[in-house]
C-alpha positions in Angstrom: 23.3 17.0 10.4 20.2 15.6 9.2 20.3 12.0 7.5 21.1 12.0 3.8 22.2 9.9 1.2 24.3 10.0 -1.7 25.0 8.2 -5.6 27.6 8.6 -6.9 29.9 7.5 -10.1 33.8 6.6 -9.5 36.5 5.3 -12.1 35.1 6.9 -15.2 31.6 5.0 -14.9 33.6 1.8 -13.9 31.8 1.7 -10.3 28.1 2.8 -9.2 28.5 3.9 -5.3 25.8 4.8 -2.7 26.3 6.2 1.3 24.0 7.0 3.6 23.8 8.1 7.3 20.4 6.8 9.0 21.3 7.3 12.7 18.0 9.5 13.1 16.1 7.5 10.9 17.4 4.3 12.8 16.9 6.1 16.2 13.2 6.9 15.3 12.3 2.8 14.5 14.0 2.4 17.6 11.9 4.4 20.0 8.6 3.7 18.2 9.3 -0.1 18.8 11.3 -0.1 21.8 13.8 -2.2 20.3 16.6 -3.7 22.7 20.2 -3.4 21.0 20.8 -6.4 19.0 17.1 -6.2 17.3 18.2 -2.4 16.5 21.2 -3.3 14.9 19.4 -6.0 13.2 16.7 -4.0 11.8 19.3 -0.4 11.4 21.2 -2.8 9.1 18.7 -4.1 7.2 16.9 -0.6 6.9 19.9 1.0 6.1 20.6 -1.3 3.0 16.7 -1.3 2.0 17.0 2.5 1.8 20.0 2.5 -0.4 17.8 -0.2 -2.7 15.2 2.3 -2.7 17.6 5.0 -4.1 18.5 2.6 -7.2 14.5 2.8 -8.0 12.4 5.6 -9.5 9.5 7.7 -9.3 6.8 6.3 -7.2 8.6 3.1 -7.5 8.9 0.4 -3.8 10.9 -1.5 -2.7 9.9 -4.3 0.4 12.7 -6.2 1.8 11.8 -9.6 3.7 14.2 -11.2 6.1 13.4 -14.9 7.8 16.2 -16.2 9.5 14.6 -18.7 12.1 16.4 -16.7 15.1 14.6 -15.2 18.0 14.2 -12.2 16.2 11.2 -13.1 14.3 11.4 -11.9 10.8 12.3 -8.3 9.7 10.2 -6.6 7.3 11.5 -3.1 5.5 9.6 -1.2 3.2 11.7 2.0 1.0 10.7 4.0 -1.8 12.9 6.0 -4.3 12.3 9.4 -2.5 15.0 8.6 0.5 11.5 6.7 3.0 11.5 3.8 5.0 9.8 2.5 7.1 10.6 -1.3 8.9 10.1 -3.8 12.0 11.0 -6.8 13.5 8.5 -9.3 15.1 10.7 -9.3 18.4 12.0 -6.3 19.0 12.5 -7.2 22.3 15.5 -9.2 22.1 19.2 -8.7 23.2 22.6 -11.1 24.2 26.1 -11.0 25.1 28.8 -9.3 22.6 30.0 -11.9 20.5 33.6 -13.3 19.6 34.6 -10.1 17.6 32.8 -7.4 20.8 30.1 -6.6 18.6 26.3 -7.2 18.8 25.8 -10.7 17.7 22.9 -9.8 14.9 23.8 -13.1 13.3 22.3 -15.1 16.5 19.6 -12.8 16.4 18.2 -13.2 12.9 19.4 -16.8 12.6 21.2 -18.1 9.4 18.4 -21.1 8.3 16.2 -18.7 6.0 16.0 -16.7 3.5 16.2 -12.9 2.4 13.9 -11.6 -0.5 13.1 -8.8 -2.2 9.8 -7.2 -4.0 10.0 -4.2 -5.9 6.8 -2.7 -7.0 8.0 -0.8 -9.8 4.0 0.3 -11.1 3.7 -2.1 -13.8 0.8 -4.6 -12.4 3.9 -6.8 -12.0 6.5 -7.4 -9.4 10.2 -8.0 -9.7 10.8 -10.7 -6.5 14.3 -11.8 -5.7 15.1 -14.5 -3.2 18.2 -15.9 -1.6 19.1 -18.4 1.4 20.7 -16.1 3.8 24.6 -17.1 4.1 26.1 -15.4 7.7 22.8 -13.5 9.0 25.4 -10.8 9.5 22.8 -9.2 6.8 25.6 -6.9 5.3 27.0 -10.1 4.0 23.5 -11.3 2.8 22.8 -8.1 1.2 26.0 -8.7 -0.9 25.1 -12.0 -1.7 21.6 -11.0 -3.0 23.3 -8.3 -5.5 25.6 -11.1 -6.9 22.9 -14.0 -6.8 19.4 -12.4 -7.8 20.7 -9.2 -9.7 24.0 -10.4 -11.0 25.7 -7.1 -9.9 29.1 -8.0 -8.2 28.6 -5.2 -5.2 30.0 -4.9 -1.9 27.7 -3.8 1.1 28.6 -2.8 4.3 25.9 -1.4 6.8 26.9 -1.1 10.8 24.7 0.0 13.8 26.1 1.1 17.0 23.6 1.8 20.2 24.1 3.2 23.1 23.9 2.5 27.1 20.1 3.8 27.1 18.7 1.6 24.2 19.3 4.9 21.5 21.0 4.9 18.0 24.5 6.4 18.4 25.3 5.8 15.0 24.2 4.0 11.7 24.8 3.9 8.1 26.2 2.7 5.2 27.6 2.2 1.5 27.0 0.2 -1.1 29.1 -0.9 -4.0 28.9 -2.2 -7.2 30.9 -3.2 -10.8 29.7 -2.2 -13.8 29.8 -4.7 -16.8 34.0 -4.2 -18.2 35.3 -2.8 -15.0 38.9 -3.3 -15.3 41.8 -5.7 -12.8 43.5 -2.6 -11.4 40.2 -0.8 -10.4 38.9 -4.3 -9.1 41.6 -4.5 -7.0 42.5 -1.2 -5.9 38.6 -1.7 -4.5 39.4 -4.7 -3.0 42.3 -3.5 -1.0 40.5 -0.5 0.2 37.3 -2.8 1.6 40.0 -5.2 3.3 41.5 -2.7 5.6 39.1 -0.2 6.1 37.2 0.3 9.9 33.9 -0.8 10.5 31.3 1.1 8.9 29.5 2.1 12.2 33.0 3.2 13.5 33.9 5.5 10.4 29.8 7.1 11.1 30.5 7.5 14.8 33.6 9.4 14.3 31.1 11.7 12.1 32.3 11.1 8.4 29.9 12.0 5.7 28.1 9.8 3.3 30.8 11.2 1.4 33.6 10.9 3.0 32.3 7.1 3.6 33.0 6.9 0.1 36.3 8.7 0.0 37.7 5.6 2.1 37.0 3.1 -0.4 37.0 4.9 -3.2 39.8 6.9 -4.6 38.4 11.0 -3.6 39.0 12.3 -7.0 38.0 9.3 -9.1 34.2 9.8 -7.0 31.9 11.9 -9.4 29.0 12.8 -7.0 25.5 12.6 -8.8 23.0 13.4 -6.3 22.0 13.8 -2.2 18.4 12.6 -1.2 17.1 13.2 2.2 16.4 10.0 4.2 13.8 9.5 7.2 11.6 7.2 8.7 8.4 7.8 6.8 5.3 5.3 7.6 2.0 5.7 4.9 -0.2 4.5 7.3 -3.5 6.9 8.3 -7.1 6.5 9.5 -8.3 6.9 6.0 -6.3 4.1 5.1 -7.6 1.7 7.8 -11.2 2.6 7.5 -10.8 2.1 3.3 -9.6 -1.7 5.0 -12.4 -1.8 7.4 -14.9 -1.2 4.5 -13.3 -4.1 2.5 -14.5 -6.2 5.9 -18.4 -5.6 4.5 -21.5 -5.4 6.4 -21.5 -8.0 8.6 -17.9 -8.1 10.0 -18.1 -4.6 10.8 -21.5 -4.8 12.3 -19.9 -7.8 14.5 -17.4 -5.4 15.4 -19.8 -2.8 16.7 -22.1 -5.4 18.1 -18.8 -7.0 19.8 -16.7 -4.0 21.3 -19.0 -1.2 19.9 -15.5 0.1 18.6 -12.2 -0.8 16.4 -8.5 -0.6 17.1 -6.4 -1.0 14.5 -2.5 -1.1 14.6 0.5 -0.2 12.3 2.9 -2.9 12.3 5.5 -0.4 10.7 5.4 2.7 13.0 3.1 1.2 16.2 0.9 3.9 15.5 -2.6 3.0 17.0 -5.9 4.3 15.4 -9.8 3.7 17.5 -12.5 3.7 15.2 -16.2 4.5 17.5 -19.6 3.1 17.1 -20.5 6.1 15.1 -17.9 5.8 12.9 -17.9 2.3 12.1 -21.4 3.1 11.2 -20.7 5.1 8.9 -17.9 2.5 7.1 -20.8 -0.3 7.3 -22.7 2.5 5.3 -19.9 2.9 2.2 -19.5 -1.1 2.3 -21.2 -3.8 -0.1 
């Protein structure tokens, strides 16, 4: 079962819903970054929200997802688009501890809890919607929920979960995400509520193979769900060599002639997927050529 996502409608138009299932796509970001477990959960769980953001956009519409916690992490940096891609990384993906108190990964060590968590959508209108929140636990699934209520003023309920296994791989991830509409009424609210407060772990529920839509089933009532749509989700990076040599043209003459003059040739690396792309002499010629 490839990773998927789904929308979806419950309580006569009462509650917007989302699921997804990104162990692939999680699994992918960690083996292009040799992530140890703690970063991977940290960046699943972040990329597993960001994607379900994405899904709320449209068209050609991004979405970039900034996290700065002041742990040994570094910061985590997700990019998603309306289409079911993302892409993300973490500036230390080398780092790992102990279980903590509750025998889970201790993200919240990891990505620290003295920052903040923001948000850009670039939704093709020469302007930017940015959103921006102190992070609260650093548990991200928390912050996430915190951001909805805060920057959006959507009351929503997110919960994201990674589990990894003994070799450093994804054994499961995903996610749903939850939110009022305006007028949503007590009994629904609380019906909700209940369901959230003694449901598993998210990562648990994935790992014994429910659906994005059975994800939803357990907090939402199975016949009050109205499903809307499914979107395919992967790991999807937009770098390319055209790309970089369009950036090594922006350098102009000179810096790319020191470049030649230097090493006689370019590397250039994507932060998102680790790709690495080598530019020769005779290339970087011929950008010094199309530059001002």
């Amino acid at each position: 079962m490839g990773d998927y996502l789904v929308k979806a409608l419950a309580y006569n138009g009462q509650i917007r819903a989302y699921a997804v299932r990104s162990t692939e796509t999680v699994n992918e970001a960690q083996k292009r970054h040799m992530t140890w477990p703690t970063a991977s959960a940290a960046l699943g769980r972040a990329m597993t929200a960001s994607v379900m953001m994405g899904a709320m956009l449209q068209g050609d519409d991004q979405i970039t997802v900034k996290i700065e916690g002041g742990g040994p992490i570094g910061h985590i940096l997700v990019d998603s688009n309306a289409k079911g891609e993302v892409r993300g990384y973490v500036s230390n993906p080398q780092v790992h501890f102990d279980l903590n108190e509750s025998g889970k990964l201790d993200v919240r060590r990891a990505v620290g809890t003295q920052g903040m968590l923001s948000v850009v959508k670039d939704i093709g209108l020469r302007d930017y919607f940015t959103g921006q929140i102190p992070l609260v636990s650093g548990e991200l699934g928390e912050d996430f929920t915190y951001y909805f209520a805060s920057s959006e003023q959507v009351p929503s309920s997110v919960g994201v979960g990674v589990l990894v296994n003994p070799d450093n791989s994804i054994l499961a991830a995903g996610g749903f995400i939850i939110q009022l509409m305006p007028g949503t009424d007590d009994e629904t609210i609380t019906k909700i509520e209940n369901s959230l407060s003694s449901m598993e772990p998210v990562s648990k529920l994935i790992e014994k193979g429910l659906t994005p839509e059975e994800l939803l089933a357990v907090v939402l009532e199975k016949d009050q769900i109205k499903f809307l749509e499914k979107i395919p989700v992967s790991f999807t990076c937009t770098c390319s060599k055209e790309r970089f040599g369009n950036a090594i043209i922006g350098l102009g003459r000179a810096e790319i002639q020191d470049m030649i003059d230097t090493d006689g040739k370019a590397e250039v690396h994507c932060h998102f997927c680790n790709e690495k792309y080598l530019f020769s002499a005779e290339e970087l010629e011929e950008l010094k050529k199309e530059s001002k």
